[in-house]
C-alpha positions in Angstrom: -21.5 -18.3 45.6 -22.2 -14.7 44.2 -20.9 -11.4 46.9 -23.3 -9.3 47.3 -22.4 -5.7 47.8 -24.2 -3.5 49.9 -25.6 0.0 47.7 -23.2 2.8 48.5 -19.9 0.3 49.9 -17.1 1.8 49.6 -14.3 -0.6 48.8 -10.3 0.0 48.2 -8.7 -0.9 45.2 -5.4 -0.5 44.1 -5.5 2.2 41.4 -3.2 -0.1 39.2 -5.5 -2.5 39.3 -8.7 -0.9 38.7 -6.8 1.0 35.6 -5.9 -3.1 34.4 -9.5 -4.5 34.7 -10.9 -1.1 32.9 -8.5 -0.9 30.4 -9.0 -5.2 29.5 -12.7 -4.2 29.3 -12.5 -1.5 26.6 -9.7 -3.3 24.7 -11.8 -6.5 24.3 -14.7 -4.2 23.5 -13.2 -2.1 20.7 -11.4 -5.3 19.5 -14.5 -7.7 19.3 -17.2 -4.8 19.2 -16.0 -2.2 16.8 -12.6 -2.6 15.0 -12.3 -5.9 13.5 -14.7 -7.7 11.3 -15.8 -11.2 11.1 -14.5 -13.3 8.9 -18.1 -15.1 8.3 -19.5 -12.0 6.7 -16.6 -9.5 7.1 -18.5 -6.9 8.3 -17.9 -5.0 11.7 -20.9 -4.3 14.4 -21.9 -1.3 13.1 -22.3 -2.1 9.5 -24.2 -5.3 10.5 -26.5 -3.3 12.8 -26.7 -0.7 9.6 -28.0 -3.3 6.9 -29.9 -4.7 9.4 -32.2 -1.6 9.9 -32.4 -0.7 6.7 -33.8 -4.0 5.8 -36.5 -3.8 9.3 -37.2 -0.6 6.9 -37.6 -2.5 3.8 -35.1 -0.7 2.0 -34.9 -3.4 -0.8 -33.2 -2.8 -3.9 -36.4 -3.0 -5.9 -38.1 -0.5 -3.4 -37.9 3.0 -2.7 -35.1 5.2 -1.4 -35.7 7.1 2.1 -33.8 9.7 3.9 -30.6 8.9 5.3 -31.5 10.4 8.4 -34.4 8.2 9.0 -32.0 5.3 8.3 -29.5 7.0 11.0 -32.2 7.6 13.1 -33.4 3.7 13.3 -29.7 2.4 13.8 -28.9 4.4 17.1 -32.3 4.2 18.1 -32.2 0.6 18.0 -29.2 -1.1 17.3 -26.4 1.1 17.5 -26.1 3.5 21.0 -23.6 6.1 19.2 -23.4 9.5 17.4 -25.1 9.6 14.5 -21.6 11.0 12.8 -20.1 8.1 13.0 -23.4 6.2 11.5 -23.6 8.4 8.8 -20.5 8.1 7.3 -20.5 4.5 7.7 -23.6 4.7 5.5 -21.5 6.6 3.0 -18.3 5.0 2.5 -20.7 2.0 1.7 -22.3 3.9 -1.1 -19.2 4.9 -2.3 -18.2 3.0 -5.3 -14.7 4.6 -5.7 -14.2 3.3 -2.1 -16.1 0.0 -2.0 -15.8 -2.3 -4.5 -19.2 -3.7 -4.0 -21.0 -1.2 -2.6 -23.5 -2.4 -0.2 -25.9 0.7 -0.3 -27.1 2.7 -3.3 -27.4 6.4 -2.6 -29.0 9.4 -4.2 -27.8 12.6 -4.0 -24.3 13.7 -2.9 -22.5 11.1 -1.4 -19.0 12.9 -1.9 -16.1 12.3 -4.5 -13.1 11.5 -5.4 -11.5 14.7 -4.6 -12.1 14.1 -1.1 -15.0 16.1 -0.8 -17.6 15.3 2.1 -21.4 13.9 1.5 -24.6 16.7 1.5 -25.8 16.3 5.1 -28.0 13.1 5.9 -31.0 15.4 5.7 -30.7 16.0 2.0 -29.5 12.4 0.8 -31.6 9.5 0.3 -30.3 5.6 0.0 -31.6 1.9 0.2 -29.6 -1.5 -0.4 -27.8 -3.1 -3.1 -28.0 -6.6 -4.5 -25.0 -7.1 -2.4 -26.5 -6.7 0.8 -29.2 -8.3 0.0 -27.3 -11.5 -0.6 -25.5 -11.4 2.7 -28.6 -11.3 4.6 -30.7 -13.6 2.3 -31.7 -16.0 4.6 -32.6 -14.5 8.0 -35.9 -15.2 8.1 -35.0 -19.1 8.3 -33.3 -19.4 11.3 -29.9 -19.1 9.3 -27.9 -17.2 12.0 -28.4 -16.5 15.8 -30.0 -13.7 17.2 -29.3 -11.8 20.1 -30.7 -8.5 22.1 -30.0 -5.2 21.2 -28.1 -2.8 24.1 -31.6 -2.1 25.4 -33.1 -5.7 25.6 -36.0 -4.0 23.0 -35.2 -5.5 19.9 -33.0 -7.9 18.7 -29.9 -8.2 16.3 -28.2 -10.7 14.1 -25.0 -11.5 15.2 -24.3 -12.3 12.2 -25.4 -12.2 8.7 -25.7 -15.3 6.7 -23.5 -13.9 4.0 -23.7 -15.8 0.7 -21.5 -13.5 -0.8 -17.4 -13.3 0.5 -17.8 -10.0 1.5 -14.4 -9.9 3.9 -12.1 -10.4 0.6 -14.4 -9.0 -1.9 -14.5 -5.6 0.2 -11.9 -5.8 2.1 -11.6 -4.5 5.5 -9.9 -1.6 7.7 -9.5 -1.1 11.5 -7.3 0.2 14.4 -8.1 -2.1 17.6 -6.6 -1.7 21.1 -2.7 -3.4 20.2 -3.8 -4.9 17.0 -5.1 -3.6 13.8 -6.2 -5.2 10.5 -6.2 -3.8 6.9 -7.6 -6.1 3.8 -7.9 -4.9 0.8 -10.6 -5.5 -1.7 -10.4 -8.6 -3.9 -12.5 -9.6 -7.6 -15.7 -11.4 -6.0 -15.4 -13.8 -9.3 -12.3 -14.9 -8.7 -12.8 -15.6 -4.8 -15.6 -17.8 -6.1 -13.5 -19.6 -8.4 -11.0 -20.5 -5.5 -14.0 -21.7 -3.4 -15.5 -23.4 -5.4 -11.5 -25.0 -5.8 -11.3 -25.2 -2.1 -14.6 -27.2 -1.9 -13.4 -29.9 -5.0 -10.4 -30.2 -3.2 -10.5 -29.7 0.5 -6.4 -30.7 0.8 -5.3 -27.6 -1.9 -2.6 -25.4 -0.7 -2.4 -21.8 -0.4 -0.5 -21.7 -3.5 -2.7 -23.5 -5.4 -5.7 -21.6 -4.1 -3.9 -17.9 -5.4 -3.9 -19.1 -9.0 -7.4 -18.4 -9.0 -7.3 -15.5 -6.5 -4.1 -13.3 -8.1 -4.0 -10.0 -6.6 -6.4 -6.9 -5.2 -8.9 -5.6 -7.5 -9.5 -2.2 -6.4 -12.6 -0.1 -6.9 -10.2 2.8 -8.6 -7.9 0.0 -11.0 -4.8 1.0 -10.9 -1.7 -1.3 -12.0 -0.4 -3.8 -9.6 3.3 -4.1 -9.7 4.1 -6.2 -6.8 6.0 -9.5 -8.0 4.5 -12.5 -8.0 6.8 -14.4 -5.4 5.9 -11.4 -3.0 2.1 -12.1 -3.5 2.2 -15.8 -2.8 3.8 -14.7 0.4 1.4 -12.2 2.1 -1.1 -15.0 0.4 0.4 -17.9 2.6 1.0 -15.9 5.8 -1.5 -13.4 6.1 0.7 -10.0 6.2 2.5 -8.5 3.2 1.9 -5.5 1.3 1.4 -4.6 -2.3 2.7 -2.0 -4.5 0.0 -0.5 -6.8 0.5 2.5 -9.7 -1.8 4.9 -11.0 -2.9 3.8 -15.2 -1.4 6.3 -17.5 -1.3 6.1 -21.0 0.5 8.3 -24.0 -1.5 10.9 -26.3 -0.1 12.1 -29.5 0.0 15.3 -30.4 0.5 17.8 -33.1 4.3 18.3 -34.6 5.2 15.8 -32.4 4.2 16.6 -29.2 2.7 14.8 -26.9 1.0 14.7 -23.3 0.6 11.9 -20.5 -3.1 10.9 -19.3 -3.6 9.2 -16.3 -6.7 7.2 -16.4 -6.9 5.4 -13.1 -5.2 6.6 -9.5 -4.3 4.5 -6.4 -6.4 3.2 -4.0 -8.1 5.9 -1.7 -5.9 8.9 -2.8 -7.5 12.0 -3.4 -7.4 13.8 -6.4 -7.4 17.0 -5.3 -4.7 16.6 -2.9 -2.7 14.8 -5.0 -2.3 17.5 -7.8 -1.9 20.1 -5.3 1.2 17.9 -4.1 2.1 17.7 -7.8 1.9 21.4 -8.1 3.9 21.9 -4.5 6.6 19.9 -6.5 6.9 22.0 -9.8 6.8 25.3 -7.8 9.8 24.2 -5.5 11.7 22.6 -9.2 11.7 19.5 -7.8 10.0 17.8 -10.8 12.4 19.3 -14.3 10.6 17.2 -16.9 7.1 18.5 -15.5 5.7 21.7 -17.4 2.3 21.6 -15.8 -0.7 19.3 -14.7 -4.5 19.6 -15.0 -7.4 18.2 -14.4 -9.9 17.3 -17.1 -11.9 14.7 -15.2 -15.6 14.2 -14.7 -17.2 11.1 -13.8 -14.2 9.6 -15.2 -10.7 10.2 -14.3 -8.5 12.4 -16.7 -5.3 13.8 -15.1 -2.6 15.9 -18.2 0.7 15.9 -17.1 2.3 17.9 -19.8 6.4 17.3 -20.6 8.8 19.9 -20.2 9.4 19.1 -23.8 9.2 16.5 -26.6 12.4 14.9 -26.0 11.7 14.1 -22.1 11.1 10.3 -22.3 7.8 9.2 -20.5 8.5 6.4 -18.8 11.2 8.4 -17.4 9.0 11.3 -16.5 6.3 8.9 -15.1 9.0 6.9 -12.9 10.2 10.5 -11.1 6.4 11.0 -9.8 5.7 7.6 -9.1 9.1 8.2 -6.7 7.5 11.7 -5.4 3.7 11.7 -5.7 1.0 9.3 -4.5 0.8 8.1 -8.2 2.6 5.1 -6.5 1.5 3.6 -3.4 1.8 0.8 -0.9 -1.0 -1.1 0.4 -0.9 -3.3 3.6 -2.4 -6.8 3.8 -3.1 -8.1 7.4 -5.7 -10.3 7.7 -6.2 -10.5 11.6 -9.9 -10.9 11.9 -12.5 -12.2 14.4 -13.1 -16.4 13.5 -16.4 -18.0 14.4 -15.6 -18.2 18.1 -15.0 -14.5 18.1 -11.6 -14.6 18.5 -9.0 -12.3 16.6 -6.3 -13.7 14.9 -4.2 -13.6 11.2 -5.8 -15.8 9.0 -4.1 -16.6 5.2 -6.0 -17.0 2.3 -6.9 -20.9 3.2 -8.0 -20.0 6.2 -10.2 -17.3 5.0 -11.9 -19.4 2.8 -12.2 -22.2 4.7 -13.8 -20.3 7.3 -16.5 -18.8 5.1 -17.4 -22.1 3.4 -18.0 -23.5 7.3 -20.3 -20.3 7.8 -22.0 -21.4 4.3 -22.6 -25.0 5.5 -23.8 -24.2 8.6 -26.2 -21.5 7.0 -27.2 -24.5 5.0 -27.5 -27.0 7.3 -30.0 -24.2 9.8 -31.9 -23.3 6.8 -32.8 -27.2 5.9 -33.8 -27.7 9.1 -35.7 -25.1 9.7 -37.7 -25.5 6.3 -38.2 -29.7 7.7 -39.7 -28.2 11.0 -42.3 -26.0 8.4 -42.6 -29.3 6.2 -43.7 -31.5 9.2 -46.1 -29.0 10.7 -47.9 -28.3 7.0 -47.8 -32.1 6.6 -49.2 -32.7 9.8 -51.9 -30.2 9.2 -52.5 -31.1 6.1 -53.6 -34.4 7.3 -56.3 -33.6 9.3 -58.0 -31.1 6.7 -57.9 -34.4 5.2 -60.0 -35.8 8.3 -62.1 -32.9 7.9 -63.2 -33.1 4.3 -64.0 -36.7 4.7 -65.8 -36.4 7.8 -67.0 -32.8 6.9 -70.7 -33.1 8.0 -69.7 -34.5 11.5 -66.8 -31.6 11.8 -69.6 -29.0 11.5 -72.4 -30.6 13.5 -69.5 -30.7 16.5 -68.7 -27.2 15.9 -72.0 -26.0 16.1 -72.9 -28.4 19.0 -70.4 -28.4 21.1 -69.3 -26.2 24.0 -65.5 -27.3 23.5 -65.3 -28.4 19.9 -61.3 -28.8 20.3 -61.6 -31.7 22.1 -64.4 -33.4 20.8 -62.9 -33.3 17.6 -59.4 -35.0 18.9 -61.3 -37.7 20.8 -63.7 -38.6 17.7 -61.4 -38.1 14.8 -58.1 -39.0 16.8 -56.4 -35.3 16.1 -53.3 -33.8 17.4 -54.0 -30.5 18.9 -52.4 -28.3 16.1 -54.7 -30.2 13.3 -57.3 -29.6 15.6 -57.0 -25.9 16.2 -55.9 -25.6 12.4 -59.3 -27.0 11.6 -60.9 -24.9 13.7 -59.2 -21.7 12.3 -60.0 -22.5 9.0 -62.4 -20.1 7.5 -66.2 -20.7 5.6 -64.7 -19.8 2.3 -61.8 -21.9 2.7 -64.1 -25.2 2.6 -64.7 -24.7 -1.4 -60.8 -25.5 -1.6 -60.9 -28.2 0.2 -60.6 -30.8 -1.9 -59.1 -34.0 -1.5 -56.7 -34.4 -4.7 -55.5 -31.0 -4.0 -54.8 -32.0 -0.5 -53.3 -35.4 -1.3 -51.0 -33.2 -4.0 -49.7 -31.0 -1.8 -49.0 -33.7 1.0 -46.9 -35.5 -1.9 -45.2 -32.5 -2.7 -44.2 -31.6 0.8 -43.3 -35.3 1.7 -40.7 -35.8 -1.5 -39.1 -32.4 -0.4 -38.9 -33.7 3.1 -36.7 -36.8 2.0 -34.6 -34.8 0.0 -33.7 -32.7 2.8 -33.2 -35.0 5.2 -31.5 -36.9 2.4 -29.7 -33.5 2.3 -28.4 -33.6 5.9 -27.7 -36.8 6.2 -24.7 -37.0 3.1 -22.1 -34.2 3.8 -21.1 -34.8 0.3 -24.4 -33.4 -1.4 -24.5 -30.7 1.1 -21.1 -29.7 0.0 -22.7 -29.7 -3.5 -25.4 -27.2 -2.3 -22.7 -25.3 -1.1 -21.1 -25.4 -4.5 -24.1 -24.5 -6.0 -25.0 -21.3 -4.3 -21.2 -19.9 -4.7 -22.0 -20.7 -8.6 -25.3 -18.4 -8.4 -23.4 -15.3 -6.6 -20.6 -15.7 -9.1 -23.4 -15.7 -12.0 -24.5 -12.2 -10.4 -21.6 -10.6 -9.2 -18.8 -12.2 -11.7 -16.5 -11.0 -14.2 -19.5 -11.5 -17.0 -21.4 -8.4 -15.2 -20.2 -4.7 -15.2 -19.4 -4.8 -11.6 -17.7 -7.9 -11.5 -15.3 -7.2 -13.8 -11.6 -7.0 -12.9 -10.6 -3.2 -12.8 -7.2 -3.3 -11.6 -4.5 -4.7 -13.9 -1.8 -7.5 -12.6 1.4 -6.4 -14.4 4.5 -8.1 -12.8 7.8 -5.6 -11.2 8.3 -2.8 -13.7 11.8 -2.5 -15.8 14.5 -0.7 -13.1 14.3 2.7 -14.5 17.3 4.7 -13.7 16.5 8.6 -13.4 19.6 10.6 -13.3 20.3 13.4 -11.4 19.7 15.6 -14.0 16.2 15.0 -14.4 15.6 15.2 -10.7 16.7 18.4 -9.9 16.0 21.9 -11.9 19.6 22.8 -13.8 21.4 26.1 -13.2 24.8 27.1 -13.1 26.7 27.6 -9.9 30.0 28.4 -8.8 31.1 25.9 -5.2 33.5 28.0 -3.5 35.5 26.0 -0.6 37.9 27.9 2.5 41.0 26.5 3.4 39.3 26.0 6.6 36.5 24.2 5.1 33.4 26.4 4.9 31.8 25.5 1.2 29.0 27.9 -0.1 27.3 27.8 -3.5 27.3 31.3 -6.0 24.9 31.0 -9.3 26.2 31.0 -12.0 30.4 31.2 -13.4 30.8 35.0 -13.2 32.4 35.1 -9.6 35.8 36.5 -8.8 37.7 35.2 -6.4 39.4 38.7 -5.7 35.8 39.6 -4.2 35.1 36.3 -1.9 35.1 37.4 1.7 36.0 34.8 4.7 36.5 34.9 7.9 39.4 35.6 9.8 42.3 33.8 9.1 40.5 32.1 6.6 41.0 32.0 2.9 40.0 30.6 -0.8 40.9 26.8 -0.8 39.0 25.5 -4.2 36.8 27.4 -6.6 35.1 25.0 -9.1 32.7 26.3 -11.8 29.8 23.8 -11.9 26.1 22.8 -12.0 23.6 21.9 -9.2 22.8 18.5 -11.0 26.6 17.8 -10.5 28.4 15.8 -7.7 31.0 17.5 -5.9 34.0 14.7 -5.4 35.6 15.5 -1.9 39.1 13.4 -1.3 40.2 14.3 2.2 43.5 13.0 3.7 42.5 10.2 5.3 41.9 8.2 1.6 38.5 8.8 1.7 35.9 9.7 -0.6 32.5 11.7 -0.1 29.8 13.0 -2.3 28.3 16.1 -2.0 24.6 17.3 -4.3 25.5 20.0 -6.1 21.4 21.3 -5.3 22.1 20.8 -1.3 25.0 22.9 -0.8 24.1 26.5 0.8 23.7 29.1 -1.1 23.9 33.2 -0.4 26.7 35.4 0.4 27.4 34.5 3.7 30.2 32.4 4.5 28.4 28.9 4.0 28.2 26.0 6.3 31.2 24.1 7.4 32.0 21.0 5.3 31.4 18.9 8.3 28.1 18.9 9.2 27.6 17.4 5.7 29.9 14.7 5.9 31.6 12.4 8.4 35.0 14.1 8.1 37.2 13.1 11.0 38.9 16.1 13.2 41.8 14.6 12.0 41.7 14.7 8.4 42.1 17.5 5.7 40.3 18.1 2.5 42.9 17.2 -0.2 41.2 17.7 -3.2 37.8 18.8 -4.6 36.7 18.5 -7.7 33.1 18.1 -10.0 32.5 13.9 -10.6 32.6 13.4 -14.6 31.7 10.1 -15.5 34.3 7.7 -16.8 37.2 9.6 -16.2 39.8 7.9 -14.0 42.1 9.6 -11.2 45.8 9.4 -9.7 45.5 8.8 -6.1 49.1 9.7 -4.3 49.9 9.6 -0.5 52.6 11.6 0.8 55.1 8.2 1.1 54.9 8.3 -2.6 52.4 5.0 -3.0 49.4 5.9 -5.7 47.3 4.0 -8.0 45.0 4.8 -10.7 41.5 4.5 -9.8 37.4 4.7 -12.3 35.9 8.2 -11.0 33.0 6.0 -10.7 34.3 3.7 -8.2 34.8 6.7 -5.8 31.2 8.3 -5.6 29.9 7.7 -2.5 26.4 7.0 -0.8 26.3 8.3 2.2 27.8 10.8 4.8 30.1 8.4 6.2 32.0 8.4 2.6 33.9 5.5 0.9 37.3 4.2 1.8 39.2 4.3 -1.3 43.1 4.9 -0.5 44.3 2.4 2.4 46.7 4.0 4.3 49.6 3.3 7.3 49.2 4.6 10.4 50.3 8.2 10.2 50.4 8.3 6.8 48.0 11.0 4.8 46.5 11.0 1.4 48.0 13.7 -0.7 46.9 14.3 -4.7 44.1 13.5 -6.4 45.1 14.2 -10.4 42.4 13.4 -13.5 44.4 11.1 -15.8 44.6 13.2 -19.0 47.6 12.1 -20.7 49.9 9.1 -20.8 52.8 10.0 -18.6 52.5 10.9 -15.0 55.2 13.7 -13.5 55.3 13.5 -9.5 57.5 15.8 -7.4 58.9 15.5 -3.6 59.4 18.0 -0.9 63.0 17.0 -1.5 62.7 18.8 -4.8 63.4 15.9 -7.9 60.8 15.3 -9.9 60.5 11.9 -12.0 58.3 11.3 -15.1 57.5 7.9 -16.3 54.8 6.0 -18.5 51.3 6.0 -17.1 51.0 2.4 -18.0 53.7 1.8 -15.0 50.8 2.7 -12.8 48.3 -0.2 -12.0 44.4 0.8 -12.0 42.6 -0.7 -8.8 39.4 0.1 -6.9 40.8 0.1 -3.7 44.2 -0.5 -2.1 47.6 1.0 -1.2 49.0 1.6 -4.3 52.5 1.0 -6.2 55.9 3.4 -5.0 55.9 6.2 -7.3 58.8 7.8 -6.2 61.5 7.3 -3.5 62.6 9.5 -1.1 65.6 9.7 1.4 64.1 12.8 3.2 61.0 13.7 3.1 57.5 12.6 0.5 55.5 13.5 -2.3 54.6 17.3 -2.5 52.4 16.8 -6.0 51.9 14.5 -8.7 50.2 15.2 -12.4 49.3 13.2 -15.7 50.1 15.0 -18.6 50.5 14.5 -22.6 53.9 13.8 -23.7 53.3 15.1 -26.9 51.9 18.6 -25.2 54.6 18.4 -22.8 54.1 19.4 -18.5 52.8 22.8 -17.4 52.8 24.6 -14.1 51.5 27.7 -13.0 54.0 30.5 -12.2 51.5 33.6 -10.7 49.2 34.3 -13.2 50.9 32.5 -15.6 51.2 29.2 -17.1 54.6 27.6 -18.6 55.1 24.2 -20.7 58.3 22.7 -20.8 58.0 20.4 -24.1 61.2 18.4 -24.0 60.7 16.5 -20.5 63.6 13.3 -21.7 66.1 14.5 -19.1 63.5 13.5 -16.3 62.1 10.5 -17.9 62.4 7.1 -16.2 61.0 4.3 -14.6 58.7 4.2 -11.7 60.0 3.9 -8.0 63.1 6.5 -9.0 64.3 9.1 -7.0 64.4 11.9 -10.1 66.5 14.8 -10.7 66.1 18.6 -9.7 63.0 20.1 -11.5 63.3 22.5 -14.9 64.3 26.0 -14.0 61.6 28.3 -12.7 59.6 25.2 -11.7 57.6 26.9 -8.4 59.5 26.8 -5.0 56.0 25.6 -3.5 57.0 22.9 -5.3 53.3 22.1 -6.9 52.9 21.9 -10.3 49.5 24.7 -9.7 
């Protein structure tokens, strides 16, 4: 039993409530009535109700164009009750060909760019509709599809188009519901056809089996897709994934040996424009070194130069650093959650896609049969009784002509249904000179042997199937990879070779001096002509390393708790302030000292000592580390603290304790490890390890002594084995004990 309410009732409702039922009703309406298409015809509302007027308009692709604003005008006067903004440049982005793959409305005049730059106003452009469109509304006229009112019960609308083209995968989809979204990209309409026509040969085939013919996106713009395979079969089989697509470049020789890069094809739906203004952002702030400059050449065809800083800068090397900084390389989403037949939003895979068009297809079929029988029987029926009527021509005349009511005099004497009857009666003078009975009797057979094949048509599933087959076989002839729009534009190229760009090419070279306070404020001076004499710090602060090096080096930092960190030699601050503290760069626990600092060189190797006298030798590269939180490197006791970190230049290895003996022995006494404790070095009754140092036997063991640097040559009487105690150092060895 309905309520009635009384006009102006006043009734209290929790304001939780009423927010819940209002907020249910426009998320169902956005997600069923504006964001997500239908996987029947894979269009949303709006670009159904769009086609639709323009074909009430008779916008066909053989006819005339008309102004866009008349087109505009008809769909929100009709069909659509929103701004005509929003109309517009729907009706744009469908004539778009660098946006849809098969456009679905041809437009004259400007209709935008690649650049980004927006359509003339509606006023000034003209369109009508594409072969496309045409083919996914081919059949409305035959009771393909339901109908349904428009908002204003006027008119009324498909609900959905017929659709004998796959126009969901073909040109893909985008849209932002209430909690749910869906992005499909666009897919060759050949190749869809091919696993269709797959599908309908062998309902049982898997998903798998079904992507051999369906590979990969074909974008409107090309591009190279580099996603692997195994990743493909995947967003394929569940619905969701993503795919990694590059812009087409290609290598153009030049004089004396030159050359220059030319990119032929750019990603999916980035803008030129604003994609060499990022370009140029990046080679004003140095951030691309083997860049010289970039221009644009392009007309109707796309022709970016991207010339190299110079001949020897490799190319897949410079290409790999902007596809890792521009939108030359992109990522495109795939998540198939559309509307299916009931209307009903949900993620579909590529099976399910499919299967759900080819059900729309043979129920567009199936309609379209029947609706054709109903015209049969009615023409047959009719048929016979111009039969009656040319037989018994004289008496259907002098009953005409006598009667008051010819109608039924004619079905009582000659036995006539009513619609022969009336048809008879509607026929006009002229029309009795073609009334002849073998023509009749033609016709009748005609119609009759076409009603038995449709009816032998509905009745076998099997050759209905094969209608089905047959129609997909036509769209493939007219939109397939043997027309110019059909053919594939975007290339399938598997995962590209792992190209390794060095720091070097990544950041712009320069010389700078990394100065370091005992309290651990690090600053960055360019260039190697600093003095430490002039360095300023702050109170109670003074000079604890000064290393000449380069901003495409890595600092090394080994701090005292056998750690390792990595510092950019491009990130650290520069100016002649006092820097940043070293700590707000890296994890560096309150409790732990720098040790050492010194610029990474590749393949060198390192004596790691703690101050119990353990070390080990250790590959420079093993220590670089990752991240701010460092790498543990030296494992140490509790209490224990890391204490030299020495370059290994030389074969013998002279280490020193606060005790004051110092003990040389062979390097080769000194394991190499990655990680670990260490071997004893030297022993100590009182006391550890003040310093430790590798040196050349043959060059014999400096120190520094002030300004000044001193070699002993003949280092036998210290010689021995490692894990000794050692002897009192050579005379004038520093009292710092430290070998500088």
């Amino acid at each position: 039993m309905t309520e009635t309410v009384t006009a102006g009732e006043i009734r209290e409702t929790g304001l939780a409530e009423a927010l819940s039922e209002r907020y249910l009703a426009y998320a169902l309406s956005t997600i069923v009535s504006r964001s997500l298409p239908d996987v029947r015809d894979g269009l949303k509302p709006v670009h159904r109700r769009l086609l639709y007027a323009m074909r009430q308009l008779k916008l066909d692709p053989e006819s005339g164009f008309k102004k866009c604003a008349r087109v505009v005008g008809d769909v929100i006067g009709k069909y659509h009750p929103h701004g005509d903004a929003a109309v517009y440049e729907t009706l744009v982005r469908l004539a778009q060909d660098f946006a849809v793959r098969y456009p679905l409305v041809e437009g004259q005049g400007n209709f935008g760019n690649i650049d980004g730059d927006n359509a003339a106003a509606m006023r000034y452009t003209e369109a009508k509709l594409t072969a496309v469109a045409q083919a996914l509304m081919d059949g409305l006229d035959e009771d393909t599809v339901d109908f349904r009112p428009t908002y204003d019960g006027s008119e009324e609308e498909p609900v959905v188009m017929p659709a004998a083209f796959p126009n969901l995968l073909a040109n893909g989809a985008t849209g932002i519901a209430v909690g749910m979204a869906t992005s499909i990209p666009p897919h060759n309409a050949g190749e869809l056809c091919d696993a269709a026509l797959q599908f309908i040969k062998k309902p049982s085939s898997s998903v798998a089996e079904l992507q051999a013919f369906v590979q990969g996106p074909d974008f409107p713009t090309g591009g190279v897709l580099v996603e692997p395979a195994d990743s493909i079969a995947e967003s394929y089989r569940t619905g969701r994934g993503s795919f990694r697509l590059r812009a087409r470049w290609m290598v153009e020789k030049l004089k004396l040996g030159l050359y220059q890069i030319i990119v032929t094809e750019i990603p999916y739906q980035v803008q030129k424009a604003k994609l060499i203004e990022k370009v140029a952002d990046l080679l004003a702030n140095k951030k691309l070194p083997l860049l010289a400059d970039i221009r644009d050449e392009s007309t109707d065809i796309v022709r970016l130069v991207l010339e190299p800083r110079n001949r020897t800068v490799e190319p897949e090397m410079l290409m790999e650093q902007l596809f890792r900084q521009t939108d030359l390389e992109t990522r495109v989403s795939l998540n198939m959650n559309v509307l299916d037949g009931e209307g009903v939003p949900r993620v579909m895979n590529l099976k399910e896609v499919l299967r759900a068009f080819l059900d729309h297809r043979l129920v567009v079929l199936e309609r379209r049969s029947r609706h054709r029988l109903e015209k049969i029987e009615r023409r047959i029926e009719i048929l016979g009784g111009y039969l009656v009527a040319y037989l018994n021509l004289d008496a259907v005349i002098k009953i005409i002509r006598e009667e008051d009511e010819p109608k039924p005099a004619l079905m009582k004497r000659f036995k006539l249904a009513d619609t022969q009857a009336e048809a008879i009666l509607n026929m006009r003078l002229r029309s009795l000179r073609k009334l002849e009975e073998i023509e009749i009797k033609t016709e009748n057979k005609a119609l009759k042997a076409e009603r038995d094949e449709l009816l032998d048509l509905l009745g076998q599933e099997g050759k209905r199937w094969k209608a089905v087959a047959a129609e997909i076989k036509e769209a493939r002839k007219r939109f397939g990879p043997d027309t110019k729009l059909g053919k594939r534009r975007t290339q399938l190229s598997g995962p590209p070779a792992l190209i390794e760009v060095p720091i070097e090419a990544m950041v712009e070279a320069e010389d700078i001096t990394v100065i370091c306070s005992e309290k651990g404020w690090i600053r960055a001076f360019k260039g190697h002509q600093v003095e430490a004499e002039e360095l300023k710090f702050k109170d109670g602060d003074a000079l604890g390393f000064l290393l000449p090096a380069n901003t495409t080096a890595k600092i090394l930092v080994f701090a005292t708790n056998g750690r390792f960190y990595t510092l950019a030699g491009d990130k650290l601050p520069r100016g002649r302030g006092h820097g940043e503290p070293l700590r707000l760069m890296i994890d560096l626990p309150n409790d732990a000292d720098i040790a050492a600092m010194m610029v990474h060189v590749p393949g060198r190797k390192l004596l790691l000592a703690s101050e119990s006298g353990r070390g080990f030798v250790v590959e420079e590269s093993e220590v670089v580390a990752q991240t701010r939180a460092g790498k543990q490197i030296m494992n140490l006791d509790d209490g224990e603290k890391a204490k030299v970190c020495a370059p290994v230049e030389g074969d013998r290895v002279a280490v020193v304790g606060a005790n004051r003996k110092m003990l040389v022995f062979k390097l080769d006494e000194v394991p190499e490890m990655a990680r670990g404790r260490g071997v004893i070095l030297q022993r100590y009754k009182d006391g550890g390890l003040a310093d430790a140092k590798v040196f050349s036997a043959a060059e014999g063991l400096s120190w520094k002594v002030g300004d000044r640097t001193r070699t002993e040559a003949d280092m036998g009487p210290w010689q021995g084995e490692r894990g000794h105690a050692g002897r009192l150092p050579p005379n004038g060895f520093p009292r710092s004990n430290r070998f500088g």
